[in-house]
N, C-alpha and C positions, 0 to 999 in steps of 0.2 A: 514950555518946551519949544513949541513952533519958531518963538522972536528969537531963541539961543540957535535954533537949525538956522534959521533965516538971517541972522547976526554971520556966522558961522560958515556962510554958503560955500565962497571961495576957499576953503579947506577942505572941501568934498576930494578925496580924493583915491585912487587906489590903482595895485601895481598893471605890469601886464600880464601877467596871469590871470587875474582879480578883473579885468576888463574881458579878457578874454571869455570866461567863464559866466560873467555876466551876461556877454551878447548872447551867446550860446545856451543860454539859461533863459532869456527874457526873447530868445530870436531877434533880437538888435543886429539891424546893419549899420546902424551912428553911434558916435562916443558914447560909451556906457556910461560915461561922470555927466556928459551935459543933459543927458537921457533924463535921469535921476534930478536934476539939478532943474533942469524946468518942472516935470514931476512936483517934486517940493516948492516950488516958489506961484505954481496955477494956484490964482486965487480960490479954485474950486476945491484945492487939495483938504484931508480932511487927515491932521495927522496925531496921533494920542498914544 
């Protein structure tokens, strides 16, 4: 599953409410997509 998310990355994507809600959910002051998207690609991530 990790190689199809990590295949996949640049399709992360979601609206502006969905960002919105993110930030305000996770207390993000930076893009909610690239937040997530480094998130998944730290080698340390551990994802199942």
């Amino acid at each position: 599953m990790k190689n199809a998310l990590i295949e996949n990355i640049v399709r992360l994507h979601t609206t502006e409410l969905g960002a919105e809600r993110i930030r305000r959910n996770l207390g993000l002051t930076e893009d909610p997509v690239e937040w997530c998207r480094s998130k998944i690609l730290d080698k340390n991530a551990v994802i199942g």
